[in-house]
DRENDO-1510 file (C-alpha; in Angstrom, 1 decimal, always signed):
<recs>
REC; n; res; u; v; w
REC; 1; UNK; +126.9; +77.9; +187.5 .
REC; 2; UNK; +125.1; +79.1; +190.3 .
REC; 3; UNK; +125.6; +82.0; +192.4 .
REC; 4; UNK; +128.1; +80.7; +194.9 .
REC; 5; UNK; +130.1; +80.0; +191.7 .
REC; 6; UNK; +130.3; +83.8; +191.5 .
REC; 7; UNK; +133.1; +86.4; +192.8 .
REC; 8; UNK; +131.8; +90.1; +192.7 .
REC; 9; UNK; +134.0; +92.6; +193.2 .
REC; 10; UNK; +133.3; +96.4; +193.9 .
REC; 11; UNK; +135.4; +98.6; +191.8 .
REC; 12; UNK; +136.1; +102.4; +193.1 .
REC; 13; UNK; +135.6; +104.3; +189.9 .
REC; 14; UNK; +136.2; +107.7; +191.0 .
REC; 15; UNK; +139.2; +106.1; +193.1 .
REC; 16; UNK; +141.3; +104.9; +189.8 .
REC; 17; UNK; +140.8; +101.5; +190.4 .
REC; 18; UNK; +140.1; +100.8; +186.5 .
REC; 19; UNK; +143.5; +102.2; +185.9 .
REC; 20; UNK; +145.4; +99.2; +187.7 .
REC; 21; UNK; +147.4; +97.7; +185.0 .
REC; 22; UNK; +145.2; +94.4; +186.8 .
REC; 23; UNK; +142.4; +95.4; +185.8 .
REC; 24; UNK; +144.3; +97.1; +182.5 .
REC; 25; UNK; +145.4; +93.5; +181.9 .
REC; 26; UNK; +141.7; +92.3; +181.9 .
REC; 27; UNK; +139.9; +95.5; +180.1 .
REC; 28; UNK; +142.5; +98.2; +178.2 .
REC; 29; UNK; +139.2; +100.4; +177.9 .
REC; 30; UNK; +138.8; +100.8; +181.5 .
REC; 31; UNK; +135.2; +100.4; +181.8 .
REC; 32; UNK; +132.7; +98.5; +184.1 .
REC; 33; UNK; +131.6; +95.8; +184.0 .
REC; 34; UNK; +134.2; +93.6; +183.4 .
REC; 35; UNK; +133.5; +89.5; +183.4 .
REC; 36; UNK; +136.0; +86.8; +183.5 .
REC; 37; UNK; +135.0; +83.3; +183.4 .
REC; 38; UNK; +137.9; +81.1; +183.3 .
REC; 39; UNK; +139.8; +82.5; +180.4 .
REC; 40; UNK; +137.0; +84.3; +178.7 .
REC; 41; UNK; +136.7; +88.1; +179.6 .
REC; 42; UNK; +134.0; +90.0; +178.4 .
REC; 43; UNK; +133.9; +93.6; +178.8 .
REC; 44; UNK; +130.2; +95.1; +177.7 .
REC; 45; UNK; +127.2; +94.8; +179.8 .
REC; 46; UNK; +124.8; +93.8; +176.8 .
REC; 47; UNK; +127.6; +91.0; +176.0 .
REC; 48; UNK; +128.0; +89.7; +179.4 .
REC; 49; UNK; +124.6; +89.4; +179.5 .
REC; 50; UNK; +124.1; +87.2; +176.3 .
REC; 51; UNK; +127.5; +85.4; +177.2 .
REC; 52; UNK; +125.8; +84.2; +180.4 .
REC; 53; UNK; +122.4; +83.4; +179.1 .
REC; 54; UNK; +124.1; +81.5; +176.1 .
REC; 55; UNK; +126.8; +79.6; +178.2 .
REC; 56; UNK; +124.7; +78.7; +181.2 .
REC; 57; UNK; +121.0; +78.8; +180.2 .
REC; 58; UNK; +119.9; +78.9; +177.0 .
REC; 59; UNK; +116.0; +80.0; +176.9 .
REC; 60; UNK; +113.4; +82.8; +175.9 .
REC; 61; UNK; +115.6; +85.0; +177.5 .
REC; 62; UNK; +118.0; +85.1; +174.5 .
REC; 63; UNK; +116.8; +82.9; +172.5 .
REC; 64; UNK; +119.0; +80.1; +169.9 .
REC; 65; UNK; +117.0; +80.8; +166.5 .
REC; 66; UNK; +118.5; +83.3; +164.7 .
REC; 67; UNK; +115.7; +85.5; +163.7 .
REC; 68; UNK; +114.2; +85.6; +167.5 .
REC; 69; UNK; +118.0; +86.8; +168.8 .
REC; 70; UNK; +118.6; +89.5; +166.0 .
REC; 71; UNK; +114.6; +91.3; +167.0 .
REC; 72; UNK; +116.5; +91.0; +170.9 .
REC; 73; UNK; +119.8; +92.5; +169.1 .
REC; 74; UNK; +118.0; +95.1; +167.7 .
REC; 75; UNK; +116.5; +96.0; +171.2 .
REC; 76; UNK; +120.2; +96.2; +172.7 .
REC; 77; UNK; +121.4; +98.3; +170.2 .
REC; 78; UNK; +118.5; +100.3; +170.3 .
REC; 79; UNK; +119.0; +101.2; +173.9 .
REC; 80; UNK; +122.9; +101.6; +173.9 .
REC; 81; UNK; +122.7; +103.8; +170.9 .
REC; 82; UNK; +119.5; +105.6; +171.0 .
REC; 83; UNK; +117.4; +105.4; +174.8 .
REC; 84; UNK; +120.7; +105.6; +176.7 .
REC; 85; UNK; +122.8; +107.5; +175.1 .
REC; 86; UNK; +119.5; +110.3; +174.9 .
REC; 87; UNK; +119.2; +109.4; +178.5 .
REC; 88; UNK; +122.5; +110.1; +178.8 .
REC; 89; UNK; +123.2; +113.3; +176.6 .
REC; 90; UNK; +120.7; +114.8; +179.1 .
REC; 91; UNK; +121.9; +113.4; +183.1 .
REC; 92; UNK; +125.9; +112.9; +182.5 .
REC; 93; UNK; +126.5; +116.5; +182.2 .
REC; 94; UNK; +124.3; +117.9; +185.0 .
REC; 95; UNK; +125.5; +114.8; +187.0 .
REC; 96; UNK; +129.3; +115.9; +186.6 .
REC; 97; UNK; +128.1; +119.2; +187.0 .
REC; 98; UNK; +129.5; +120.9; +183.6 .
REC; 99; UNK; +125.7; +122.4; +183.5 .
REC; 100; UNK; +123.3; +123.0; +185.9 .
REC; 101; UNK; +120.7; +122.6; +182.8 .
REC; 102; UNK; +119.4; +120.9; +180.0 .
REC; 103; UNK; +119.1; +121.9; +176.8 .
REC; 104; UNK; +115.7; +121.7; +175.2 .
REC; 105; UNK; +117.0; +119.8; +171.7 .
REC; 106; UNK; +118.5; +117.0; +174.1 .
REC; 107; UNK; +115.5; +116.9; +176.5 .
REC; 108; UNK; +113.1; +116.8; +172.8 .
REC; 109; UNK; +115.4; +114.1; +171.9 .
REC; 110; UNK; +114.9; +111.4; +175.1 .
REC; 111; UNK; +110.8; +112.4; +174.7 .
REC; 112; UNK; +111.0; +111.1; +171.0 .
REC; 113; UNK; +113.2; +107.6; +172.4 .
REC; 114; UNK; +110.5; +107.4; +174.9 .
REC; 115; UNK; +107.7; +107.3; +172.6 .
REC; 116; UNK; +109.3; +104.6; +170.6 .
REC; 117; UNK; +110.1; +102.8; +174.0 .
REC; 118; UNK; +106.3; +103.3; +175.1 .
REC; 119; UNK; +105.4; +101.9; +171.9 .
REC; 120; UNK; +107.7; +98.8; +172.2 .
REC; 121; UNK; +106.2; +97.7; +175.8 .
REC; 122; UNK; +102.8; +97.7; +174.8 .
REC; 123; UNK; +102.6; +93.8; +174.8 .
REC; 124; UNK; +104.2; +94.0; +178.1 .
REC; 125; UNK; +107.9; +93.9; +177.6 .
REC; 126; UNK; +110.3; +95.1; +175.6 .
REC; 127; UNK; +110.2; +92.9; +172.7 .
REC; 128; UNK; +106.2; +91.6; +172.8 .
REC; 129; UNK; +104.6; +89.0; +175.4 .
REC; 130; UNK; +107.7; +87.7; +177.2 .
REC; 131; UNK; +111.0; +88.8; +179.1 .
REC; 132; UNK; +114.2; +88.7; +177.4 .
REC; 133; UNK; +118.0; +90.3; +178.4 .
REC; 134; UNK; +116.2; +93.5; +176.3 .
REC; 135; UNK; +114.0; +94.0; +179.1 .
REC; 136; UNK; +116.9; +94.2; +181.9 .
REC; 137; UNK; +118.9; +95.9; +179.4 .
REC; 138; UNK; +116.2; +99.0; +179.5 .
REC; 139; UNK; +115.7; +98.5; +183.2 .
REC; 140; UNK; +119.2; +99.6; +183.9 .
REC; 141; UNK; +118.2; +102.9; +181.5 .
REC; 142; UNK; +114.8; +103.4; +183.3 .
REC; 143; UNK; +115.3; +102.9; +186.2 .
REC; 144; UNK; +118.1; +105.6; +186.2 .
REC; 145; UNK; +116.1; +108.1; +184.4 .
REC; 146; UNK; +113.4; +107.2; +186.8 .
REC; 147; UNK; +115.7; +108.2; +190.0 .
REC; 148; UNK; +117.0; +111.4; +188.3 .
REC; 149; UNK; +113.8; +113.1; +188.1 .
REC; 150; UNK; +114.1; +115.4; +185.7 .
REC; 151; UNK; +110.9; +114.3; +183.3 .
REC; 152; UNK; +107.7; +113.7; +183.5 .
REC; 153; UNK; +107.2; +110.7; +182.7 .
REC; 154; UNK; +103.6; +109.6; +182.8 .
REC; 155; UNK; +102.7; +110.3; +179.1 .
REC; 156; UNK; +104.3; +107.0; +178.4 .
REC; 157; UNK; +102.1; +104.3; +180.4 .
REC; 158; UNK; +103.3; +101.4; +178.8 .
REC; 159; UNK; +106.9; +102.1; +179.9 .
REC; 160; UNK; +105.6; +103.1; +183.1 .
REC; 161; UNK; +103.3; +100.1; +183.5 .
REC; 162; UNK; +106.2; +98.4; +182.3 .
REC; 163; UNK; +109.2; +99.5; +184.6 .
REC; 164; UNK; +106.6; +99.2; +187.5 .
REC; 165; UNK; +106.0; +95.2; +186.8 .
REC; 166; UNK; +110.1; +94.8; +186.2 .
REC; 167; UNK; +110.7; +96.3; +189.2 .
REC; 168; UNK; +108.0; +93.8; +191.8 .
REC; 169; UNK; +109.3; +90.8; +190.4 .
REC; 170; UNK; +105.4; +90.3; +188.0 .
REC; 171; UNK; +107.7; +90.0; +184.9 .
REC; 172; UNK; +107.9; +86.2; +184.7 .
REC; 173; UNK; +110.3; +84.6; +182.7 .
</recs>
């Protein structure tokens, strides 16, 4: 597969366009991303991901032996259900403007997930000396804390070291 094989489409969120009965049809949850490849739809982000690397390039970056893909598993997991969704407890409702604040406990609770991310990127990535789908998996959740701006974020150097070499292309695969 390479990238002319690929057909992106742009989805208008906020303009119901997850509520087509197409895209219905494809994903009943109506939530992005959704991929289809040939008859296979996948409709999660993390499983995309591992989909693509297992179908179409197999490699460090999700690797085949077992025991090396359940540490990256745990890494996925951990960010959807712990870095994220703290992330998230803290930006969704100030983004959709429900609050104009945050409250401390939640704020507390995204500085304790960052310490155990800072921890984890102390060998340089996510998962020790070399890039797997874990590290674009926390990109997508640092990278968007990083743009909202509402922490400080230099106690944690490794993450910031970290996000810094993800995001000029030093984070060879």
């Amino acid at each position: 597969m390479c990238s002319s094989d690929l057909n992106y489409i742009t989805v208008d969120l906020m303009g119901g366009a997850t509520r087509t009965p197409e895209f219905l049809s494809l994903n009943p949850q109506h939530t992005v991303p959704v991929l289809v490849d040939d008859d296979h739809v996948v409709t999660e982000s993390r499983a995309a991901m591992a989909y693509l690397i297992s179908q179409y390039k197999p490699g460090q970056l999700y690797p085949t032996c077992a025991k090396k893909r359940s540490l990256v598993d745990q890494r996925l997991y951990f960010n959807m259900g712990t870095f994220y969704k703290r992330f998230a407890d803290c930006a969704i409702p100030v983004g959709f403007a429900t609050t104009n604040t945050i409250p401390a406990e939640k704020i507390e609770a995204l500085k304790e997930a960052l310490m155990w991310v800072n921890q984890m990127t102390s060998c340089g990535f996510v998962l020790g000396g070399s890039m797997t789908i874990a590290d674009i998996d926390f990109m997508a959740t640092m990278s968007s804390l990083e743009e909202c701006g509402f922490m400080d974020l230099s106690p944690y150097k490794n993450l910031v070291k970290w996000s810094s070499r993800m995001k000029i292309g030093r984070a060879h695969v």
